[in-house]
N, C-alpha and C positions, 0 to 999 in steps of 0.2 A: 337086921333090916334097917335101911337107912331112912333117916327122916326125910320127909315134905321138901325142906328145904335143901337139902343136900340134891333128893330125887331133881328138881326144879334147875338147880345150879348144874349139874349135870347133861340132864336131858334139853333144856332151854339152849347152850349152846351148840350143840349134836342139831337141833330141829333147825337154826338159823342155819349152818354150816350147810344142808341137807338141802335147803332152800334153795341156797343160792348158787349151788354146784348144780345142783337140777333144771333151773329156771336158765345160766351158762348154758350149760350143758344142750340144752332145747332152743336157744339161741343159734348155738353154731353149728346144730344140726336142721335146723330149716336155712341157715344161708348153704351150707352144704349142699341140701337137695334144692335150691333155687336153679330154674331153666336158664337163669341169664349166667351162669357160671359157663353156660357153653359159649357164651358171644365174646371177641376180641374188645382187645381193649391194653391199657398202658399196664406195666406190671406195678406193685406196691411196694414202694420203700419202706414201709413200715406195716406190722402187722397190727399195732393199733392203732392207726395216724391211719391208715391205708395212702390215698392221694391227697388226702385235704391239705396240708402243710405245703403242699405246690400250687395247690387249686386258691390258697387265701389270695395270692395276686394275681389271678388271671385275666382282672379286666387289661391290668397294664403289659401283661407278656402273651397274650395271643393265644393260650396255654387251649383252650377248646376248639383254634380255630387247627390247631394245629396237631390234636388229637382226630379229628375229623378227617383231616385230611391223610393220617397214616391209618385209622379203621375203618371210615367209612363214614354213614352217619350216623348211625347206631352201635353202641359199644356202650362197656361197663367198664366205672374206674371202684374203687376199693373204699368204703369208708373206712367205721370204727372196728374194731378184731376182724376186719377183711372182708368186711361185707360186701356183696356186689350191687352197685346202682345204677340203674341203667338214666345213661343217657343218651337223647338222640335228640336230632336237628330233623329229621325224616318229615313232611309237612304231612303224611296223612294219617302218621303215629300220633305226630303232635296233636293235630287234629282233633285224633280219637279221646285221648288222655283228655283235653283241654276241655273237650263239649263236652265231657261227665264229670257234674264236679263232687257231685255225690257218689260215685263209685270210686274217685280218683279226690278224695279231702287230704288235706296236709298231715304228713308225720304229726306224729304225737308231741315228738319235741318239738317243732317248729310250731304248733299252737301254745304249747306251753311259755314258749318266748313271745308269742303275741300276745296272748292271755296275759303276763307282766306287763304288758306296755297297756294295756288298752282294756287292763283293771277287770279280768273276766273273761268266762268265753263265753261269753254271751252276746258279744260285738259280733258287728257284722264278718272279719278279717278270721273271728275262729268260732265262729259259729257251725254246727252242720246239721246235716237232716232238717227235719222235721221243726227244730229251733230257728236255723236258718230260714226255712219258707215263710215262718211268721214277721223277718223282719224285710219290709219293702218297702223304706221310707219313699216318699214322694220328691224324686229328682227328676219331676218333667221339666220339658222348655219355659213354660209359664213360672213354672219357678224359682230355675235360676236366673230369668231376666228381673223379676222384684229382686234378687240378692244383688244385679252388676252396681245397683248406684255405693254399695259397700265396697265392691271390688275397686270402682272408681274413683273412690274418696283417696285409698290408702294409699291407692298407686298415684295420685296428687300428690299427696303429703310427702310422702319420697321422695317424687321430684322435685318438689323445691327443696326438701334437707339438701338434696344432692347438689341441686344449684346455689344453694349457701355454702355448702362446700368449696366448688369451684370459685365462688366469686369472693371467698374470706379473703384478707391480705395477707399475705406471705408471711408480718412477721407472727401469725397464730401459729403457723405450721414448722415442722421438724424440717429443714431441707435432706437431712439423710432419709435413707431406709428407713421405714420402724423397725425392721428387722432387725437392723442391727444395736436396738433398744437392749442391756442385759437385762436379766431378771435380778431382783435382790434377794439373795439367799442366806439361810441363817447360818447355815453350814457351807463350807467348802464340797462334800461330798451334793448337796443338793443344785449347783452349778449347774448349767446346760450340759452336758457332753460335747456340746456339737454348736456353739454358739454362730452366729447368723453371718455371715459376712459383707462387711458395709461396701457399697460403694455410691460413687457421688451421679447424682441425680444431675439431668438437661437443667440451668438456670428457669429453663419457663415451666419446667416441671415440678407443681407442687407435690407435698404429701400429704396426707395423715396419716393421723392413727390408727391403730386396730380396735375396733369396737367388738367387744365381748357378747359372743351369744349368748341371746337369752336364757336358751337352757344349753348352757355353757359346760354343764356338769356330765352333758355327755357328747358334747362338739367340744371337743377340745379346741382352743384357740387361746394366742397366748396375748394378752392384752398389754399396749404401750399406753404411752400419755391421753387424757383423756380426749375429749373433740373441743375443735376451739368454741369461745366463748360466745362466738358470732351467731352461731347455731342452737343455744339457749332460746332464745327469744325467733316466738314464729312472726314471721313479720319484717324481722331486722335485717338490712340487707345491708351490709357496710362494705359496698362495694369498691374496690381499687380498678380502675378502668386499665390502666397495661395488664391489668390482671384477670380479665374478667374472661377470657376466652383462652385460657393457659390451662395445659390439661394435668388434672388431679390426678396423683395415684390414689386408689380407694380400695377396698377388701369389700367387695359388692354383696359377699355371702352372708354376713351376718345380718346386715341391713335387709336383704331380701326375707331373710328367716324371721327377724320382725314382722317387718309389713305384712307377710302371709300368714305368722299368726295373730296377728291383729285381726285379720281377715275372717280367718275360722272363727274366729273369739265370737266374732259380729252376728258373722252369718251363719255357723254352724249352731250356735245356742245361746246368741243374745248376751255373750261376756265381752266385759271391755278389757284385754290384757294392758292397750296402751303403751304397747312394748315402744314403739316406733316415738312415743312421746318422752319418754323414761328415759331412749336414746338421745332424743335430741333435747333434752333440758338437763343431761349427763345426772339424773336420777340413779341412783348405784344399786335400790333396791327393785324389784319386780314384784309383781303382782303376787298376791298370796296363792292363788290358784296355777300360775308359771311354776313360781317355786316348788309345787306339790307336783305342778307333770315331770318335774325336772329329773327329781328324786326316783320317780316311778318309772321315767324310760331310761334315766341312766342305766338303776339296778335291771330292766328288762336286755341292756345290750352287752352287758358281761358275759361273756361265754364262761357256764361253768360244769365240770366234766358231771356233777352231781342230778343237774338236768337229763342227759343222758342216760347215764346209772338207773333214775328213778322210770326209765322208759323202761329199760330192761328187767328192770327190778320194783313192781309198781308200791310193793309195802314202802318202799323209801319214803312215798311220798305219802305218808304219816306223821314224816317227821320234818315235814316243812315247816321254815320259821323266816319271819321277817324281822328285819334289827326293827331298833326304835324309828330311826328314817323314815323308813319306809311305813311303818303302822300310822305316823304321826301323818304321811303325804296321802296314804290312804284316806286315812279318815276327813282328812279337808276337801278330797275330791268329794269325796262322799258326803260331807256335811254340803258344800257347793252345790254341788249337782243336786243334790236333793230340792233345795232351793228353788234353783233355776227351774226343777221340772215341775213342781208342787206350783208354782207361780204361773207358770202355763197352763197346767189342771185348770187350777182355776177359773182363768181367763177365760179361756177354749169352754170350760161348762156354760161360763153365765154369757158366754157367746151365744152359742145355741139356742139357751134358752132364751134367748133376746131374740132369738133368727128362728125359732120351733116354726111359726108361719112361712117362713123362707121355704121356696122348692130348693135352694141353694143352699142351704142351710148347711147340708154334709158336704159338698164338692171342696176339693180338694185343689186350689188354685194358685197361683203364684198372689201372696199375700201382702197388700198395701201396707199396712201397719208395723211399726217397730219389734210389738210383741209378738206379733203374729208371722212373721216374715223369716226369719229363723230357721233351720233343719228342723233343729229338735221342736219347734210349734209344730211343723208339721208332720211331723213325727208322733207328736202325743194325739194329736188330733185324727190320722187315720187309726192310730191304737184305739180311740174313746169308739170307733164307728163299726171298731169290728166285734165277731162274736165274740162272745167271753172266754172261749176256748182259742180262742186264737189270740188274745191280745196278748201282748208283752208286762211281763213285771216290770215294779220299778228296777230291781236289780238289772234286768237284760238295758230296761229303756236307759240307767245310767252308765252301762259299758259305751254306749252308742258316744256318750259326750267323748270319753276316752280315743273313743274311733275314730271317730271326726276328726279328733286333733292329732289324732296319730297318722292316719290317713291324707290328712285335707292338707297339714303344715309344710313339712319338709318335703313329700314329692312336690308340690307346688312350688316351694323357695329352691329346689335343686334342678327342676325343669327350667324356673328362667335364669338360674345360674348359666347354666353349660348354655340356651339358647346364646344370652348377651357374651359369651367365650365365644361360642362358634360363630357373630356377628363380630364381635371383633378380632377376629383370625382371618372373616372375609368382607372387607372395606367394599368392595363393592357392588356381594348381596345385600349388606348392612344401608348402603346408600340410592340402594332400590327400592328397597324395602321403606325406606323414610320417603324417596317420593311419593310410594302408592299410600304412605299413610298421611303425609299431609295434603293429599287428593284430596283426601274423604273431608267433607264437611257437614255442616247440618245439626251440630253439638246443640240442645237447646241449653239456655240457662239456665240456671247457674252451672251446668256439668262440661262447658267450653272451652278448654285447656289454652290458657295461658300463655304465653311464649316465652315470657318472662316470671318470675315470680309473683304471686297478686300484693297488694299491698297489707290487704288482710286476712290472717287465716283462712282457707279453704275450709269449709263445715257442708254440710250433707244431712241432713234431718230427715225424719221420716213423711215430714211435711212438705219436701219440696217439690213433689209433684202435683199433691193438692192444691198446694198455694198458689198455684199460676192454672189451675184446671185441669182437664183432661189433654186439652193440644200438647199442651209441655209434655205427658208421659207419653204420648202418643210418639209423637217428635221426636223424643230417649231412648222409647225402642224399636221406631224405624233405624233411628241413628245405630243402635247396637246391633241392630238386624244387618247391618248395610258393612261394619267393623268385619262382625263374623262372617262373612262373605267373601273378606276382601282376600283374590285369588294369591297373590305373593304371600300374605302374613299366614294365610292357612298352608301355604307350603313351606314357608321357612321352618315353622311349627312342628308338619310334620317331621320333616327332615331332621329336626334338633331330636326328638322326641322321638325318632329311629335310632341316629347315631348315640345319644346318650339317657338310653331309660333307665328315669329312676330305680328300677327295682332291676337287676340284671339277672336274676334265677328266682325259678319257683321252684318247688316241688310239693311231689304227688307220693301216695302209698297207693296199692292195691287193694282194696277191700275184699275182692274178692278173684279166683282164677280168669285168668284174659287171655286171648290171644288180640294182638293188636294188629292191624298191618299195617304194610308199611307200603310206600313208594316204588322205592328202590329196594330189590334185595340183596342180602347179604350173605357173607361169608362165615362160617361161626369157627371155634378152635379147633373143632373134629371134620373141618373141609365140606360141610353140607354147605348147600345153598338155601335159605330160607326165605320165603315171603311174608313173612309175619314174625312178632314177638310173644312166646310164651312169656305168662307171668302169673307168678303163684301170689298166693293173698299175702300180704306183708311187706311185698318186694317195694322199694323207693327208688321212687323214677324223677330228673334232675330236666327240668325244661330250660336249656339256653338262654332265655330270652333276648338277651345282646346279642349273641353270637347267630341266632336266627335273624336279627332285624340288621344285620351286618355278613349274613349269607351272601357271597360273588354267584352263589348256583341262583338267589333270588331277586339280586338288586344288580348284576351287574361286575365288571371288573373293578370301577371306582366306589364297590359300595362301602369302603371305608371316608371317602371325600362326602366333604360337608358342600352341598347340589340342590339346594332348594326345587333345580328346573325339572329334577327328573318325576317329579311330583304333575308338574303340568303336562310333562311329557307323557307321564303314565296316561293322563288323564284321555289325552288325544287315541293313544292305541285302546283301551278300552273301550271307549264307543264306538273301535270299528273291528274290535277282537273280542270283547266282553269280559267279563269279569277276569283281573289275573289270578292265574291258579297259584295256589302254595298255600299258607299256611292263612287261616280264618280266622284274625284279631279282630278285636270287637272295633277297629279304629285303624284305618288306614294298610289294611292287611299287612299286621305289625302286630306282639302279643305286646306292646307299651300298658296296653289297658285291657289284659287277660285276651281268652278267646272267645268268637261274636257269632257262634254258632250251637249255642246249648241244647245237650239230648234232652241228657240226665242231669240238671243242677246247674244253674249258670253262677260259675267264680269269677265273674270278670266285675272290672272295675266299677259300680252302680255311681260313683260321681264322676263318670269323666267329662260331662256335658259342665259341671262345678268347676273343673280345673282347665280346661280349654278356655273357657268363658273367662275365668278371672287371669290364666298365663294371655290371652291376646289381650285384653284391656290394659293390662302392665304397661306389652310390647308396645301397644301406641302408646300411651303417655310418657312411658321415658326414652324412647328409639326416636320418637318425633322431635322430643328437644336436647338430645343427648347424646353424645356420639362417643363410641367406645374403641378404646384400641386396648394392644398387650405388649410388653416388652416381646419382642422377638427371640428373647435370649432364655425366657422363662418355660419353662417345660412344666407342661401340669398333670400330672395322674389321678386316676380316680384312686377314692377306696371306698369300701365298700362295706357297711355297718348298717345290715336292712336296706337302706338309701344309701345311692352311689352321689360320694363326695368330692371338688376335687381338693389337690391337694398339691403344695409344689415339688418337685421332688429333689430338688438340691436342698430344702428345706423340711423335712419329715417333721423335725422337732416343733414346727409352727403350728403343727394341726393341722383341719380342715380350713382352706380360705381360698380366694379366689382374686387379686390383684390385677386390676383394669384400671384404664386410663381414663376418666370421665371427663368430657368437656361442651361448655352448651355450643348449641348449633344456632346461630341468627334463626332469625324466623325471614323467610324468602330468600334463605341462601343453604338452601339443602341441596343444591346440584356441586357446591363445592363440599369437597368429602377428602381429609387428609388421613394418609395411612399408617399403618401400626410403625411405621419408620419415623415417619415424622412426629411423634408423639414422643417417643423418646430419645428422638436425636439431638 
């Protein structure tokens, strides 16, 4: 008879082997009886790879427009060991899927790489059910207008770094490429492969440097000399007059990725990153709290096949482990956030009870005050008012800071990326677009943009509306009311924000047996014609998003051309056609910011009123005094890591960046407008 332990060493591997062949085994026996096995579609080069290894570049190769166009709009490509996924462009499929967002929540893995980023799934981005309905922070109009004087500051401060740029003297600056800057290497084998290739620059065309993203650790970008000296000191203008209207080459991406999270920092939960300050006084460290998201969204964007694995095989994940990195970036977020939120507690209690006689006491309002003005103040604040079965833990309410910054930062720094790309690709939307905004007047004090540099730092306080009374904020946000109005910048906006959404695919699972329909019918493998999609529980469904908001069936022949007008145009047939039909985004009938029709569960974007508001406040202050162009010769690709980046692509090895020509515009001479030729000729 054998011992315990012989029995154990024995049967123990027997039981794991048994598992895992079984739980296989039950895998490829529901994609087998999956309904969508009967729908066309492109065949699979690989049985474990299915399509994906073609599907990684398909913002830049057309790869879905072009699927569509040989199956239809609905069809199935292959993922992992062959699975079928159905994807469709179909508007009333979309529709369907998009307004349930609880019967249609994200794959398991696709929450589990959000849950890394955004510290939990307790955040809004992978939340579901029942958890989800508890969180509905307060992002009405009244209170993103107390957040624009934040939005306003940073996009000030920018603009003058930017204008100390262009107005440094020449000898700060590299006259070559930085590109063609090498890297110093210790080894021979650690060499570029593919080093950059120099060529010589227009004598009136400045350069700089490459400034290193913040969280650099998972923006790849490869940093030259640092930023000249001129730029240290806010204030200093050491102007060269032949020089002062000569246009800059610049890397506008990483600067943007500052400023917007500087922004979030502010407004999402009362943190000062100071990124944009750290840049411009050539500061080499970041903020203790950067450092720790850096760490946490790098490790969230590794693709690793073990993620996967642990879907199919859920004992895996038993054996999850974090290196030291990541524990140590944990724990700062967490010792921070804790902080931040315990500090609002606070405040927010001995508020109340100062206010207990208040009828206003609970209302929930766009918030005067520093501490109070915040997300997350108002965040903790409608948690304090609800029932106790409803309120949020501390652990859910600190996923939220995670979200906000994962959410609020980089779609915001990659929207006005590609916007200011596709304004200077077109000189003379870009120079319309500047008239109608130095139309607009009416700025009260201190928030009245400059035309030149001021002489003294630009500062913003929470004071500055008190301190001149109630006309002054009155005055701030007629002014912002009259911004967000204005008919050109809300369509150049939408327009960018069709042709280049940050997020280019969602997807969905089926929770439960569907049939969906559809539009148009289809043709499936076995020659039936169907009017609808079956779909069994488990099945994963791929939402376009790009390729819908770049549909010819839905915008047009020219819907790949950057057309600010056909916005206004739309505008005109609809009030005497009514609403356009197709697909029901929550914003510009476009899925940019989910869809804006919820049955069952709305997944669409809860800050897009945050990101509109703070991407046009940008648009004026820097497109007012700042005129952008692009070498003609540079070709820029997206790619696509959660957030679509661009990228150049005679230069892969550079990373993500974004190379534009910046130059100030006189103030009363914006009807002359030179074009992307002249800029680097």
């Amino acid at each position: 008879m054998c011992s315990p332990t012989v029995f154990v060493l024995l049967v123990l591997p027997a039981s794991v082997s048994v598992y895992f062949l079984w739980t296989f085994f039950m895998l490829i026996l529901r994609q087998t009886r999956s309904p969508l096995r009967h729908l066309p579609g492109p065949s699979s080069p690989s049985f474990f790879m299915g399509n994906l290894r073609e599907m990684h570049d398909q913002e830049n190769t057309g790869l879905v427009a072009r699927w569509a166009s040989t199956y239809g709009s609905t069809f199935v490509y292959r993922g992992f060991i062959g699975g079928c996924r159905l994807m469709t462009t179909d508007p009333l499929a979309v529709n369907h899927i998009m307004s349930r967002g609880y019967d249609y929540p994200k794959p398991d893995f696709v929450r589990d790489s959000l849950a890394s980023m955004a510290a939990g799934y307790e955040g809004l981005l992978t939340a579901e059910g029942s958890m989800h309905r508890k969180q509905n922070p307060a992002f009405s109009a009244a209170q993103i207008r107390s957040l624009t004087p934040i939005f306003w500051e940073k996009a000030i401060r920018l603009r003058d770094i930017w204008l100390d740029i262009t107005a440094s003297p020449k000898s700060h600056f590299t006259p070559a490429d930085p590109f063609a800057v090498p890297e110093t290497t210790s080894k021979p084998g650690d060499a570029d492969p593919e080093p950059a290739t120099s060529y010589t620059l227009s004598p009136s065309a400045i350069t700089t440097s490459f400034l290193p993203n913040p969280f650099s650790s998972f923006v790849p970008s490869k940093a030259s000399p640092t930023l000249p000296s001129t730029i240290k000191a806010r204030g200093t203008h050491a102007v060269a007059p032949e020089l002062t209207n000569a246009p800059c080459r610049l890397d506008i991406l990483p600067w943007l990725a500052r400023a917007t999270l500087d922004v979030i920092g502010e407004a999402g939960f009362g943190y000062a990153f100071n990124s944009l300050e750290a840049a411009a006084e050539r500061r080499e460290s970041e903020s203790e709290l950067a450092r720790a998201f850096g760490v946490i969204f790098g490790t969230a964007r590794k693709f690793r096949v073990m993620t996967i694995l642990q879907v199919w095989f859920p004992v895996l994940r038993a054996f999850r482990r974090e290196n030291a990195a990541m524990q140590q970036a944990n724990a700062t977020m967490r010792r921070i956030g804790t902080e931040l939120i315990e500090q609002r507690r606070t405040a927010l209690v001995a508020e109340q009870s100062a206010a207990a006689t208040s009828e206003k006491a609970s209302a929930i309002e766009g918030d005067k005050t520093t501490m109070d003005r915040d997300l997350l103040s108002v965040l903790i604040r409608s948690n304090i008012a609800e029932l106790s079965d409803q309120r949020m833990s501390i652990n859910e309410i600190l996923c939220q800071i995670s979200t906000f910054l994962a959410a609020g930062h980089e779609t915001s720094s990659s929207s006005l990326t590609w916007t200011l790309y596709a304004l200077a690709r077109a000189p003379s939307v870009q120079g319309k677009l500047r008239a109608e905004l130095r139309s607009l007047s009416g700025a009260p004090p201190p928030f009245h943009p400059s035309p030149s540099p001021p002489a003294t730092p630009f500062s913003l306080s929470s004071s500055s509306f008190s301190s001149d009374g109630d006309a002054d904020a009155d005055a701030w946000t007629a002014f912002v009311e009259r911004l967000a109005h204005l008919p050109y910048l809300d369509a150049v906006l939408r327009e960018s924000l069709r042709l280049y959404a940050p997020i280019t695919t969602t997807m969905r699972v089926a929770t439960a047996d569907d049939v969906v329909p559809v539009a148009a019918p289809f043709v499936d493998r076995r020659g039936r014609t169907c009017s609808a999609i079956r779909l069994r529980c488990g099945d994963i469904i791929s939402v376009p998003i790009q390729a819908l908001n770049k549909s010819a069936r839905e915008w047009g022949a020219d819907a790949d051309v950057f057309r600010p007008e056909r916005w206004l145009e739309g505008q005109k047939r609809e009030k005497t056609d009514g609403r356009r039909r197709g697909v029901q985004g929550l914003w510009g009938n476009m899925l940019t910011f989910g869809g804006g029709n919820p049955v069952n569960g709305n997944r669409s974007c809860i800050g897009y009123r945050f990101a509109l508001s703070e991407i046009k406040i940008f648009l004026y202050v820097l497109v007012r005094d700042l005129e952008f162009s692009i070498d003609p010769s540079v070709e820029i690709e997206k790619k696509v890591n959660v957030v679509t980046r661009p990228c150049v692509k005679s230069e892969p090895h550079r990373g993500n960046q974004m190379p534009l020509y910046i130059r100030r515009v006189p103030p009363n001479h914006h009807e002359t407008f030179a074009s992307a030729d002249d800029a680097v000729s």
